[in-house]
C-alpha positions as a LaTeX table, in Angstrom:
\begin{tabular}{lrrr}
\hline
Residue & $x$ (\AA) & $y$ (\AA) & $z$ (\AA) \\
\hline
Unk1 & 205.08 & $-109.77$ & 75.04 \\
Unk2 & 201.64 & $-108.05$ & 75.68 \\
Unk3 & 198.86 & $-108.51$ & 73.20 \\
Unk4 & 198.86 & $-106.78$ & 69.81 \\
Unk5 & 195.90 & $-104.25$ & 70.54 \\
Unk6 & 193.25 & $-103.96$ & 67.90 \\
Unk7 & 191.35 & $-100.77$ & 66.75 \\
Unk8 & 188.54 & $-102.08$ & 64.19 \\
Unk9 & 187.40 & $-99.09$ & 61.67 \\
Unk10 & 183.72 & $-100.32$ & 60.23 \\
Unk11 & 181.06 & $-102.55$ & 61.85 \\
Unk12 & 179.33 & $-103.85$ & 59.14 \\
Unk13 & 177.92 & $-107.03$ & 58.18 \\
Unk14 & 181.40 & $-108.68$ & 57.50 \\
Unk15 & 182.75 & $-106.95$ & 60.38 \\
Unk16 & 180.51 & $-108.34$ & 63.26 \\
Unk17 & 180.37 & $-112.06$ & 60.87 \\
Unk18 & 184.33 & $-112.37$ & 60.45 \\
Unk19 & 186.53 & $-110.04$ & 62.16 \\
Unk20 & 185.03 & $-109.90$ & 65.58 \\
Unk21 & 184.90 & $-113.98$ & 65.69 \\
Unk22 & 188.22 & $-114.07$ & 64.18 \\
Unk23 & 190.11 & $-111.37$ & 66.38 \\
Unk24 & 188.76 & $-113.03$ & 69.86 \\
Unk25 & 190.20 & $-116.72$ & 68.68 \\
Unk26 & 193.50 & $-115.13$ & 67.71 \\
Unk27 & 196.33 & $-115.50$ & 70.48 \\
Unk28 & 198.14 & $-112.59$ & 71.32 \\
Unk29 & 195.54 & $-109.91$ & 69.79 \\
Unk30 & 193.26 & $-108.05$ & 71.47 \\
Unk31 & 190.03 & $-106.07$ & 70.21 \\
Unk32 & 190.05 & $-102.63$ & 71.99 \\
Unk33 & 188.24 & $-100.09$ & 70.05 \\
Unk34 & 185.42 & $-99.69$ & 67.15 \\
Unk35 & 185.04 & $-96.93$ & 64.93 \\
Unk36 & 181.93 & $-96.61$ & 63.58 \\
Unk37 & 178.97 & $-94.08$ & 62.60 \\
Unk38 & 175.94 & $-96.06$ & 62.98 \\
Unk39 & 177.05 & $-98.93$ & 65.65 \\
Unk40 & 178.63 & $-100.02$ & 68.55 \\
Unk41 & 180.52 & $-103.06$ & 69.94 \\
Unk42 & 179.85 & $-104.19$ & 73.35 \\
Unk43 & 182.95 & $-104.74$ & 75.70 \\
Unk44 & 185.38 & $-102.12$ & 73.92 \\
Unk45 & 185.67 & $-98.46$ & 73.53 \\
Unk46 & 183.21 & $-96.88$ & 70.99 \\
Unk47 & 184.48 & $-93.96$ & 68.25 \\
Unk48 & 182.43 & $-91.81$ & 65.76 \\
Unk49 & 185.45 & $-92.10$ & 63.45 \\
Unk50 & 189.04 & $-93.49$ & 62.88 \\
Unk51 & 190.46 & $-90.14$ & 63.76 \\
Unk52 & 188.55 & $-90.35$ & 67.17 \\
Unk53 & 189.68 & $-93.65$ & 67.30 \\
Unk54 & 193.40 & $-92.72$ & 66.97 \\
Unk55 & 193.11 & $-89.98$ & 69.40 \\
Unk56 & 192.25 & $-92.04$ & 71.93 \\
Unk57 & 195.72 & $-93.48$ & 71.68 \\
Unk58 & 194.53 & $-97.47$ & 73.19 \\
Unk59 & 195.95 & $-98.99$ & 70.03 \\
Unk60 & 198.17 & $-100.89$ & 68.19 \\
Unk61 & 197.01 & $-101.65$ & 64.88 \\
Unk62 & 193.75 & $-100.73$ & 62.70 \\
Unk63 & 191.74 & $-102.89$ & 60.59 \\
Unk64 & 189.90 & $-101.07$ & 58.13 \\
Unk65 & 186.49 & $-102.93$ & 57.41 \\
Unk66 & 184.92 & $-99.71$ & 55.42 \\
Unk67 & 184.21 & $-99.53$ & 51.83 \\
Unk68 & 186.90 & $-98.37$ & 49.71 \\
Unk69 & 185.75 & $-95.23$ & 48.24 \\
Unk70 & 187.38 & $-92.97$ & 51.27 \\
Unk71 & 189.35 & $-95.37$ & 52.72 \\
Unk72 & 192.49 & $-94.04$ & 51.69 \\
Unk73 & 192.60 & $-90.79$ & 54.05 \\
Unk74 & 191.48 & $-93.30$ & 56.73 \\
Unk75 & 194.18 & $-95.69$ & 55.81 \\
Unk76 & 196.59 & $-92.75$ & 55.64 \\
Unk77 & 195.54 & $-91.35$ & 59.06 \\
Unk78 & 196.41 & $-94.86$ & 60.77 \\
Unk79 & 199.79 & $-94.57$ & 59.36 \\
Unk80 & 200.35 & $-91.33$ & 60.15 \\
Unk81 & 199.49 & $-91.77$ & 63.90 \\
Unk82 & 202.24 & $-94.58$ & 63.80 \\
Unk83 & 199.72 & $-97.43$ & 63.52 \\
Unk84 & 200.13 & $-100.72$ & 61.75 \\
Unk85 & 197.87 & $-101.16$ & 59.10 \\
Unk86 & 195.14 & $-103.98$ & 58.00 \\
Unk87 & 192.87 & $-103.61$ & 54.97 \\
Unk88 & 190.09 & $-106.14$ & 54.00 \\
Unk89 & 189.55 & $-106.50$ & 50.44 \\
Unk90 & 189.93 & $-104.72$ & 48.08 \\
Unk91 & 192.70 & $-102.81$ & 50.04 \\
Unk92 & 191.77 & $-99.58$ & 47.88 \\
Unk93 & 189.79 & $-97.71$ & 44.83 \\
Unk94 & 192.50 & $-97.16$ & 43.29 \\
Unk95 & 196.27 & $-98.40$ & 43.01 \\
Unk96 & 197.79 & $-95.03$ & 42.49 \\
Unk97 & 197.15 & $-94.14$ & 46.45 \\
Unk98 & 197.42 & $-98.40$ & 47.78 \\
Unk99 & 201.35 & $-97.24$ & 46.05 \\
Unk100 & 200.87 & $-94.38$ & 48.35 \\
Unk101 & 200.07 & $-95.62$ & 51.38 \\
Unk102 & 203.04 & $-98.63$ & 50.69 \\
Unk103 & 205.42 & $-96.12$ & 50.67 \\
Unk104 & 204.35 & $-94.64$ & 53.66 \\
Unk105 & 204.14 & $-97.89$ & 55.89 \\
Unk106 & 207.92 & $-98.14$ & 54.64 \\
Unk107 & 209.11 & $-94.90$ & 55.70 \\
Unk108 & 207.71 & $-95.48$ & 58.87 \\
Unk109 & 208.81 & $-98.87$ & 59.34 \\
Unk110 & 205.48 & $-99.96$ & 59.94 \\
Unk111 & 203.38 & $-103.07$ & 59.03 \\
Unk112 & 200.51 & $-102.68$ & 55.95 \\
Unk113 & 198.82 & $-105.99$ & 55.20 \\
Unk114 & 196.12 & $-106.09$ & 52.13 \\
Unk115 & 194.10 & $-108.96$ & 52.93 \\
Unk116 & 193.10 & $-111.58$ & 50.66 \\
Unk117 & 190.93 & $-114.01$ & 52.86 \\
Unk118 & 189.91 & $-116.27$ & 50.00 \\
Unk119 & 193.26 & $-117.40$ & 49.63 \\
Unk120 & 193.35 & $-118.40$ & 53.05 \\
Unk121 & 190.79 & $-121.08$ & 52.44 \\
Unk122 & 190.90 & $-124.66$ & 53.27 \\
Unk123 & 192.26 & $-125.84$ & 50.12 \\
Unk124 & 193.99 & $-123.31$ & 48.09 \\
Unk125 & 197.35 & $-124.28$ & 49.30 \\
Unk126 & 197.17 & $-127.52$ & 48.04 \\
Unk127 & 196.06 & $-126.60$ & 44.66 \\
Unk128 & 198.92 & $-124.21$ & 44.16 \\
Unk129 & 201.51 & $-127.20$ & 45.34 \\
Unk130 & 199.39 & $-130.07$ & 42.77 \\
Unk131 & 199.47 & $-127.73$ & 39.95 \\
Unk132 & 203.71 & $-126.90$ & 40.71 \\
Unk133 & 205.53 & $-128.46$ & 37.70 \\
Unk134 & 202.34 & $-129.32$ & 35.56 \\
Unk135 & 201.32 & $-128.01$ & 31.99 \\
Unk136 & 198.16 & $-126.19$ & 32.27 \\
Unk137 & 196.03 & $-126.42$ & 29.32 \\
Unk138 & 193.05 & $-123.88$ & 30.53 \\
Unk139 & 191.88 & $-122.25$ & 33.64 \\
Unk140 & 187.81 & $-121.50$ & 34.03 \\
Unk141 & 186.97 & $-119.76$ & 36.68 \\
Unk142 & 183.15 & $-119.84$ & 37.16 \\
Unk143 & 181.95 & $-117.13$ & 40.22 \\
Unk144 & 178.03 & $-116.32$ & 40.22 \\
Unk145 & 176.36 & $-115.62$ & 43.17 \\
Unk146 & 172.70 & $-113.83$ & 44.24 \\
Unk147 & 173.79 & $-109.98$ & 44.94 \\
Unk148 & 170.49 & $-109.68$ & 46.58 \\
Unk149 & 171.34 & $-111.67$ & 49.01 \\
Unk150 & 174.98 & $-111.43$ & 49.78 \\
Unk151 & 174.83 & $-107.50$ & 49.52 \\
Unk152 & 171.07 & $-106.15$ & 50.41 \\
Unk153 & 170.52 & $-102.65$ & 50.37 \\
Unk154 & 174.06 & $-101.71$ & 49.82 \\
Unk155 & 174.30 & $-98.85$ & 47.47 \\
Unk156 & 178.58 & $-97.75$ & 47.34 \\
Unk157 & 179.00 & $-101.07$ & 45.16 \\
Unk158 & 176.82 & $-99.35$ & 42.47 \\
Unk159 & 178.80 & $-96.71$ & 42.11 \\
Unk160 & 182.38 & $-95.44$ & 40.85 \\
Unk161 & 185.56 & $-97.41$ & 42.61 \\
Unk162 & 182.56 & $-99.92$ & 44.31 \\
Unk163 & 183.48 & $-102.83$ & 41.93 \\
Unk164 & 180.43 & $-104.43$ & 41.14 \\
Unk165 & 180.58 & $-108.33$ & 40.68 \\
Unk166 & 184.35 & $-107.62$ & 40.97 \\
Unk167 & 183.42 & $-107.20$ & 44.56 \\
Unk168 & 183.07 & $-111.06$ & 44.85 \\
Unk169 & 184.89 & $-111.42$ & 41.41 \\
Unk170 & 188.16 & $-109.99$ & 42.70 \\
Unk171 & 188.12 & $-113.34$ & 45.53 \\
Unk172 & 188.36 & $-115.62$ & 42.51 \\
Unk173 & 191.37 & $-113.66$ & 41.05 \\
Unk174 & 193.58 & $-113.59$ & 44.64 \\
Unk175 & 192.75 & $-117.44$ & 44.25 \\
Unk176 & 193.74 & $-117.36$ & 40.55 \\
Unk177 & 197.14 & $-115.29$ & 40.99 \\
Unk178 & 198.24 & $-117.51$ & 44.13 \\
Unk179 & 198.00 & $-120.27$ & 42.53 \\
Unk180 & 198.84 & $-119.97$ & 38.92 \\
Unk181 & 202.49 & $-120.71$ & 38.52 \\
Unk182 & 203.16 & $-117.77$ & 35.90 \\
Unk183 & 201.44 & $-114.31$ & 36.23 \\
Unk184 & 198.28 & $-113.69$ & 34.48 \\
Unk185 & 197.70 & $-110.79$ & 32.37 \\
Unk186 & 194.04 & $-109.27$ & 31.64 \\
Unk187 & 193.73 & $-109.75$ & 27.51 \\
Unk188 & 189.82 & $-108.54$ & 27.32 \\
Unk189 & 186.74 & $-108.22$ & 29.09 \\
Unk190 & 182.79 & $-107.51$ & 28.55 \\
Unk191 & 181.57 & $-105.93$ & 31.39 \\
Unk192 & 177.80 & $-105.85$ & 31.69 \\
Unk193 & 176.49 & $-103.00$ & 33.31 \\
Unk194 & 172.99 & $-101.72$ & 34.57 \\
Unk195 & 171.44 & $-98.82$ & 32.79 \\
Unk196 & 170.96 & $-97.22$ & 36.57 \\
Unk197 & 174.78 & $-98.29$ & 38.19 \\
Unk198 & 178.16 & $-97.09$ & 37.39 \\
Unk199 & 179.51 & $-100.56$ & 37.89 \\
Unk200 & 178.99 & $-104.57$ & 36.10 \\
Unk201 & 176.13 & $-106.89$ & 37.77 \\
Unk202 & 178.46 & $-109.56$ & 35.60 \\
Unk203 & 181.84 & $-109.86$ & 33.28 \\
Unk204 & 183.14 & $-111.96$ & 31.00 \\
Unk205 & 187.59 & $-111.95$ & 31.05 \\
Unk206 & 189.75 & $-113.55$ & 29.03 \\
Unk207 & 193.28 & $-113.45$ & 30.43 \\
Unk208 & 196.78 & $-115.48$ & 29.89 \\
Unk209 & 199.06 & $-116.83$ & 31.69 \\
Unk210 & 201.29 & $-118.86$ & 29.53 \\
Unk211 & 197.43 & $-121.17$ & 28.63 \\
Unk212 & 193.95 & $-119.20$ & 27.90 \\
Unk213 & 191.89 & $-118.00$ & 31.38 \\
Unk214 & 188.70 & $-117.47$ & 31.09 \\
Unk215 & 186.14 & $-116.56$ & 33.92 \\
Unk216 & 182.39 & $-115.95$ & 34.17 \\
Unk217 & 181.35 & $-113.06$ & 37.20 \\
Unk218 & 177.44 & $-112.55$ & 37.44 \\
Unk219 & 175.74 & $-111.59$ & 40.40 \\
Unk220 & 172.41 & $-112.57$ & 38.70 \\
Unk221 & 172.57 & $-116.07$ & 40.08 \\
Unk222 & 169.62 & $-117.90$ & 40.98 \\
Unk223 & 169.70 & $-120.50$ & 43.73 \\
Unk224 & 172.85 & $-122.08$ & 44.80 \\
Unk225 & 175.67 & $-120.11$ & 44.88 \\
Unk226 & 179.13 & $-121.10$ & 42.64 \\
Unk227 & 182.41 & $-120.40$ & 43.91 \\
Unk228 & 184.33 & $-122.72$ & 41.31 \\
Unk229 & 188.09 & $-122.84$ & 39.27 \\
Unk230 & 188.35 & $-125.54$ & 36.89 \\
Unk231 & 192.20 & $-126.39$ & 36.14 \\
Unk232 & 193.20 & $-128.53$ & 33.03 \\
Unk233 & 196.59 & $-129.90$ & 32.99 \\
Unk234 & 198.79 & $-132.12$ & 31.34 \\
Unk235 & 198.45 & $-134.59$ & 35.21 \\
Unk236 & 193.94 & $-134.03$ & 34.81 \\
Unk237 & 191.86 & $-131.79$ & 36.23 \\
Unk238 & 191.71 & $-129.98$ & 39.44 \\
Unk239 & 189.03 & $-128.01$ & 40.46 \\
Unk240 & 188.45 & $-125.69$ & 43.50 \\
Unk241 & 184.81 & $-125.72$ & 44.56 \\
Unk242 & 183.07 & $-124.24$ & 47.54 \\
Unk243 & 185.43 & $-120.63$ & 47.18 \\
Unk244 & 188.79 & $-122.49$ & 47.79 \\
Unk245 & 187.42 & $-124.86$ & 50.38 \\
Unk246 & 187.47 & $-127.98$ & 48.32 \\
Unk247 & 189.98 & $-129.80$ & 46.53 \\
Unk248 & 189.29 & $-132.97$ & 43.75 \\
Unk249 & 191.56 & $-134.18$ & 41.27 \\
Unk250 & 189.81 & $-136.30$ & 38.60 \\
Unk251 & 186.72 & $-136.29$ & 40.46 \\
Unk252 & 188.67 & $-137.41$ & 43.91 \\
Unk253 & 188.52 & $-135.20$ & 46.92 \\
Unk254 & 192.23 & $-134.06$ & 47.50 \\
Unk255 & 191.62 & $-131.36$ & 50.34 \\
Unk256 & 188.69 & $-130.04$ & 52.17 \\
Unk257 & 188.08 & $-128.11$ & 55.07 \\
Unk258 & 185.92 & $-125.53$ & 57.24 \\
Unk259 & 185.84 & $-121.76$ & 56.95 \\
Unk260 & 188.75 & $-120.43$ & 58.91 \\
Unk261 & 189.84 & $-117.75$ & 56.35 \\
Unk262 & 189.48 & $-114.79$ & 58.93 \\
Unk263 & 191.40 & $-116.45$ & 61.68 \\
Unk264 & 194.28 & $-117.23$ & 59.57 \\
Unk265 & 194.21 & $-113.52$ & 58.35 \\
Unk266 & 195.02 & $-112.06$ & 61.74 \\
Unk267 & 196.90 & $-114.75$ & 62.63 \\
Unk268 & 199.55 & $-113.71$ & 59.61 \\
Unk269 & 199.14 & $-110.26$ & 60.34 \\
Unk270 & 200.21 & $-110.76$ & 64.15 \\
Unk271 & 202.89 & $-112.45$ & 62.62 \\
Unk272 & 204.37 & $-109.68$ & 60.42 \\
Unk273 & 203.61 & $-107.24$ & 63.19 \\
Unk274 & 205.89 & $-109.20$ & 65.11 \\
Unk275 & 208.89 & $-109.91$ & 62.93 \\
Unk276 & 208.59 & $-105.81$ & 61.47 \\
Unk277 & 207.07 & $-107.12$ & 57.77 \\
Unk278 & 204.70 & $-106.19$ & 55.11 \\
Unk279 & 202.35 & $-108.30$ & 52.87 \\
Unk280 & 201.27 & $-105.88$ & 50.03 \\
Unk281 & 200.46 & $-107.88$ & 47.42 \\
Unk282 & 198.07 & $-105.54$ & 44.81 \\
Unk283 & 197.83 & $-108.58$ & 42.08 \\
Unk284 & 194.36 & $-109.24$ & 41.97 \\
Unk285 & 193.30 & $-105.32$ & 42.34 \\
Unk286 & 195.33 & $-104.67$ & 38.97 \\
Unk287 & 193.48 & $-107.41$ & 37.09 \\
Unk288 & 190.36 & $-106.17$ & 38.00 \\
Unk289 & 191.80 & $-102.42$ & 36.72 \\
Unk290 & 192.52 & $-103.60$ & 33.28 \\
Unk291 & 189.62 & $-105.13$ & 32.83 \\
Unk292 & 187.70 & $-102.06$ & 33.43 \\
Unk293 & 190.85 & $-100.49$ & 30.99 \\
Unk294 & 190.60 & $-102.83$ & 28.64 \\
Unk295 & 186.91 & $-103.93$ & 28.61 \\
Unk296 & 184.04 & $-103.45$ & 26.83 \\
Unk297 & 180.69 & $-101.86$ & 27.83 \\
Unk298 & 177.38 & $-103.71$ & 27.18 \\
Unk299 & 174.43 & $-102.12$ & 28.73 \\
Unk300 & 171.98 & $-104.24$ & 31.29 \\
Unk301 & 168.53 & $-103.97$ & 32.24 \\
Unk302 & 167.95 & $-101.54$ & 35.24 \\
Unk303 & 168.76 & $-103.18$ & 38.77 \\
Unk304 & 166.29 & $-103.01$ & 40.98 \\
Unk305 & 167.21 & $-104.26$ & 44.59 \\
\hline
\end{tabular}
């Protein structure tokens, strides 16, 4: 078979850190074309836009790196040009027109993967097989990083359908619903949000899934980040450190391992391209869409960046 051929849509920080490493190490994939306003990719053909990118016909697949405010008509243009279809997270703004593009991937009989790359980390597996068959008492998860750092400059998270902390928030929750062995449901939330942004700098949730979950989000964190779920069960307590890379049970390393989150993304989605699948899951976009439902509003101090 001849390599899966890769249009990229978005050259952004993530881009150029994850998916242009990731895409190169994956066997039978190629990158052939970038779509982007304000950069270029050496080695490949170069597009203004995903239309111009489509036009050009050299492709396979799409993977959509842009923000999600707009990404649907790009999404939809892929899949109307007969394209598969990968989205980084979150797949959409809204889940009204993610069930619209779903049902257009299926008509067409093509592939649509939402990614979830946090689940694809070192360790998440295992938790999800330790905590199979146990009685879970409570669920933490604790998620508090710098946003200075981690998102610089970057205005479209401020605003509507740009998530806020959910942007790194909504990683803990495709953890949380992978791993969980009943589904959790959003019960309440207090969402704190800057006087100046249409979206939290941090949230408070309390969900349940047959125990309490609770989970702290804040973007005001000061020195080292924390990417941590704390498990209590009926067996002791697991927690996932490092954003899924780290495994101890009672304080004793279970599983660790390095980043390859990305890699095992386009791995899967060569995969489903190849046997005519989907992998759609929407899960942890609809918890973060009741808690903005079902949350309350506490104003914040200004954020200045």
């Amino acid at each position: 078979m001849s390599d899966l051929r890769i249009g990229l849509v978005g050259l952004g920080t993530i881009a150029r850190a994850q998916h242009l490493p990731a895409i190169e190490a994956t066997a039978g994939m190629v990158l052939t074309d970038v779509a982007s306003r304000n950069a270029q990719a050496e080695g490949v053909a170069n597009h203004p836009d995903v239309d111009a990118l489509l036009a050009a016909g050299g492709v396979d697949a799409v993977s959509l790196c842009t923000p999600p405010q707009g990404r649907f008509e790009q999404a939809m243009s892929v899949l109307r040009a007969n394209r598969h279809l990968m989205l980084e997270k979150p797949p959409g703004a809204t889940l009204s027109e993610l069930e619209l593009l779903a049902a257009e991937a299926k008509s067409r009989g093509l592939t649509i993967f939402a990614t979830w790359h946090s689940r694809e980390a070192a360790a998440v597996d295992a938790c999800r097989d330790w905590l199979a068959g146990r009685t879970l008492h409570r669920t933490h998860i604790d998620w508090a990083e710098d946003v200075r750092k981690w998102h610089p400059g970057q205005q479209w998270i401020w605003q509507a359908g740009g998530l806020g902390v959910f942007d790194p928030g909504i990683n803990a929750l495709s953890i949380l619903t992978a791993v969980l062995p009943a589904p959790a449901r959003m019960v309440g939330a207090e969402l704190h949000v800057p006087s100046n942004c249409q979206t939290p700098i941090a949230a408070d949730l309390m969900m349940d899934a047959g125990h309490p979950v609770t989970a702290r989000l804040d973007w005001r964190q000061q020195g080292a980040d924390i990417w941590q779920i704390r498990f209590e069960t009926d067996a002791g307590t697991a927690i996932l450190s490092e954003g899924g890379a780290r495994l101890t049970i009672d304080g004793s390393e279970m599983q660790s391992g390095g980043n390859r989150e990305y890699a095992r993304l386009y791995a899967r989605f060569g995969d489903l391209v190849a046997r005519g699948d989907s992998d759609f899951d929407l899960a942890p976009l609809r918890l973060v869409a009741d808690a903005f439902m079902n949350g309350r509003i506490h104003a914040a101090p200004e954020f200045q960046d």
